[in-house]
N, C-alpha and C positions, 0 to 999 in steps of 0.2 A: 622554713623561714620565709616570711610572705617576702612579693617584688614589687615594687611599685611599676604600674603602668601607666600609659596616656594615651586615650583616643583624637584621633587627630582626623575630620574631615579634609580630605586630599583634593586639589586642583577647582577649590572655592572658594571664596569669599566669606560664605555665610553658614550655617551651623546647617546639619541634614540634606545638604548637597554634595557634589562629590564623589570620592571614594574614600569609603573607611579603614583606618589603621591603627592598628595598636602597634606601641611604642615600649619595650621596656627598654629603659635609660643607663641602666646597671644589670644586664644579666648574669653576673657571673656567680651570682648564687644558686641558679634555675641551673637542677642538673640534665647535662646534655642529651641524656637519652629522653626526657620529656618534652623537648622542646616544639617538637611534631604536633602532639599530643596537645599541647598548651596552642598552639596556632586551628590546629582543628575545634578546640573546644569556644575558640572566639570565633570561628566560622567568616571571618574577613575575608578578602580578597588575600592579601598577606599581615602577615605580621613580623616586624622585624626584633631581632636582639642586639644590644647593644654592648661592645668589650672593648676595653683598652685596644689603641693600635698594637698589629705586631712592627711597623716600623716608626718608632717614637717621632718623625716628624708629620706624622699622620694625626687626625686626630679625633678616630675610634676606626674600629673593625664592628660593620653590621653584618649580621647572618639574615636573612629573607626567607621565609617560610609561607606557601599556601596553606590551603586546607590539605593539601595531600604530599608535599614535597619541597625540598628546601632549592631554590632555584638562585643561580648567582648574581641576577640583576633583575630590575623593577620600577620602574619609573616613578609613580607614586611613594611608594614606601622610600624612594632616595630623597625625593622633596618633604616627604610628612615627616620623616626621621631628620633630616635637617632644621628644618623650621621648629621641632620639638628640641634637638640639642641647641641652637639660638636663643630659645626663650632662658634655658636653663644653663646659659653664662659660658657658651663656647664659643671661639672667636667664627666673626662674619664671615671669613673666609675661612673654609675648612676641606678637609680630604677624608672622603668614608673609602675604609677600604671594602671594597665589595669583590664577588665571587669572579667578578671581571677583569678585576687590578684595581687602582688608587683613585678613584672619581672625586675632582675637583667641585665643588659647591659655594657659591654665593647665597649669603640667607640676608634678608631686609626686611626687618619684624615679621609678620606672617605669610611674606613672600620668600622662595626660594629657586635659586640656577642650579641646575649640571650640569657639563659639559663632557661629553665620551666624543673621542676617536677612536672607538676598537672599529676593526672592517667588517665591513657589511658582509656576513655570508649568505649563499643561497645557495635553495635546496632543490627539493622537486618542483616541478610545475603540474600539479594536479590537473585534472582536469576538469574543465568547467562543468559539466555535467553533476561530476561528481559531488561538487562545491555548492550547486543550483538545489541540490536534494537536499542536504545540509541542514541549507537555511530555508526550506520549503519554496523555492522559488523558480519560477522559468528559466530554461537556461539563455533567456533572451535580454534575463534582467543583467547580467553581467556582461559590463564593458571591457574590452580587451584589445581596446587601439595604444593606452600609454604600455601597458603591460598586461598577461594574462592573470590568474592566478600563479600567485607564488608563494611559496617559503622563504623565508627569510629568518634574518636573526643579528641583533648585534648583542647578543649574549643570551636571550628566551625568543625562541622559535616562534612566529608567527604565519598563517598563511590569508597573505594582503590579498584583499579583492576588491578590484572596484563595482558599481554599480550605475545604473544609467540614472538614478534619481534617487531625491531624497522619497519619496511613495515605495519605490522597491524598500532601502532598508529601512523603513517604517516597515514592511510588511512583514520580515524575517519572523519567520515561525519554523525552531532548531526542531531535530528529530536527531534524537541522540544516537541510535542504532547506528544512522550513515555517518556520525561523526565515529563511534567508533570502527564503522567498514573506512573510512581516511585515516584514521588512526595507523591500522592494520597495512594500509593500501600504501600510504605516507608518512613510513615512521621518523617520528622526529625526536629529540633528548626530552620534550614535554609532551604530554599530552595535547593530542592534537586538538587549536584554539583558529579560530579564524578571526579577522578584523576586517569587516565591513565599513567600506565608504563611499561617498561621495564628495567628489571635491570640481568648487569651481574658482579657479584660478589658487589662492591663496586660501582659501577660506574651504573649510573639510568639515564635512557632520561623520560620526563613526559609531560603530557599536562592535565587542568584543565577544564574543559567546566561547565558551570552555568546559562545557559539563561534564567530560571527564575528566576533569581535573577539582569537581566540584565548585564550578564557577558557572554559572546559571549566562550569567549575562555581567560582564564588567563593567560599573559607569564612568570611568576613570583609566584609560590604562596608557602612561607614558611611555613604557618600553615598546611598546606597537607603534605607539606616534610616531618614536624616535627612529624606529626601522622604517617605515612607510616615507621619513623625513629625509634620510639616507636612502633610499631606493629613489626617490623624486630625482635629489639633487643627482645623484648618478644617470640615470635615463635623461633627464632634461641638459645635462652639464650646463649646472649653473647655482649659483647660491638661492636657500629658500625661504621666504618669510610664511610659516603657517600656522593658520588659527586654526584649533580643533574644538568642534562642540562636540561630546561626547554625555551618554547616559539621561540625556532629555526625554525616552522614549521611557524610564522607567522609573519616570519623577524623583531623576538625583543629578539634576545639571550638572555637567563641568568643563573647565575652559582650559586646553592647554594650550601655548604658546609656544612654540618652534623656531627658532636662528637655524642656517648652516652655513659654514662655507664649504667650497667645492675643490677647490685642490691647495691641500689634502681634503678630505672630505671629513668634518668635527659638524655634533650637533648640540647643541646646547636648547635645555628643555626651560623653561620656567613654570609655578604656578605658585597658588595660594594654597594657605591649610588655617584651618582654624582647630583650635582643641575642644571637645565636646566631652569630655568625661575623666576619670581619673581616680585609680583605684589601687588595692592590693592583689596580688595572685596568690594562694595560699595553698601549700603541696605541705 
């Protein structure tokens, strides 16, 4: 039985910027064991499914899917999958249940909010060396006065790095062997991804690389913001206002926007999605 789907341009304004996602709005006819299988064959960043809440004052249950694995939270795909249920007549204010628990959402036409309190966890502290090989780069290019390298996670594992300029991560050229000798070295519940930054003051440029997990290079990825956004306001104690430009290096601009407050510590993401396509899936 075909599903209808919907491509959705993630944390843009404008049509082929961003990060791409597919959207189906009704999955419950796509049987479960293809689901994998159907997220690989679109080769997205992710791709989410859509089902009735399991608790009726919810209002849907999405499943989040890479190209290799179904992961519990996603920062794009919770804004692309909102601003797609908005268009298609569910109320402004909504609750997706995700892999995390009940994520609160504000949508305003092609704009959309989340807001997560899960806690910040952390993991290993790599070592810079290790990190520098990585991303082909000196290990002189990595700053390590607000914090070293780290793992992190408020629901998908990331290892946040900073950098001493925007010319270093302009420069990053991945070598995927050392990503999987980190992998091995620093196991994590995903596939070992790193998030690359610079930030001066308020204002962040980023880049996400994941190739084993079949993600080359991310232009978009909110749940690393979200963490790196919750690591700030923790190490600085203090509420955060941050703008991230992401995905500029691989001609797919994208803008996220970042709130937090600091005790308790909540972060709340914003961006834009635009829909770019829309279609059947036919099994």
């Amino acid at each position: 039985m075909p599903s209808n789907y919907l491509v959705y341009d993630v944390f843009t304004e404008i049509p082929f910027g961003g990060n791409q996602l597919a959207v189906f709005p009704d999955a419950r006819a796509l049987p479960q064991d293809k689901l994998q299988q159907i997220a690989a064959e679109f080769n997205f960043s992710e791709v989410t499914f859509v089902y009735p809440p399991e608790d009726k004052p919810n209002s849907a249950k999405v499943r989040i899917f890479t190209p290799t694995s179904e992961v519990d939270f996603a920062g794009h795909p919770t804004i692309g999958t909102a601003v797609a249920l908005g268009a298609l007549g569910y109320d402004a204010s909504m609750v997706l249940e995700l892999g995390i628990g009940p994520v609160p959402c504000e949508v305003n036409g092609n704009r959309a909010s989340f807001t997560v309190s899960n806690p910040l966890e952390t993991f290993a502290r790599p070592e810079p060396l290790d990190i520098a090989k990585a991303m082909g780069l000196p290990v002189s290019a990595i700053k390590t006065d607000t914090h070293p390298p780290l793992q992190a996670s408020l629901g998908l594992p990331f290892t946040l790095v900073e950098l001493t300029d925007r010319e270093a991560l302009r420069n990053i050229e991945t070598d995927v062997s050392q990503f999987k000798y980190c992998q091995k070295k620093y196991p994590v519940s995903l596939d070992f991804a790193i998030f690359a930054y610079v930030r001066d003051g308020g204002k962040i440029d980023s880049r996400m690389f994941a190739p084993l997990d079949n993600i080359p290079e991310d232009p978009a990825t909110g749940s690393a913001s979200a963490t790196l956004a919750a690591l700030l306001t923790d190490l600085l104690e203090a509420p955060q206002t941050l703008s991230f430009t992401q995905g500029e290096d691989i001609g797919r601009l994208s803008k996220i926007d970042i709130t937090t407050t600091h005790d308790p510590i909540t972060i709340t993401v914003s961006g834009s999605a635009v829909k770019v396509m829309q279609g059947e899936f036919i099994l």
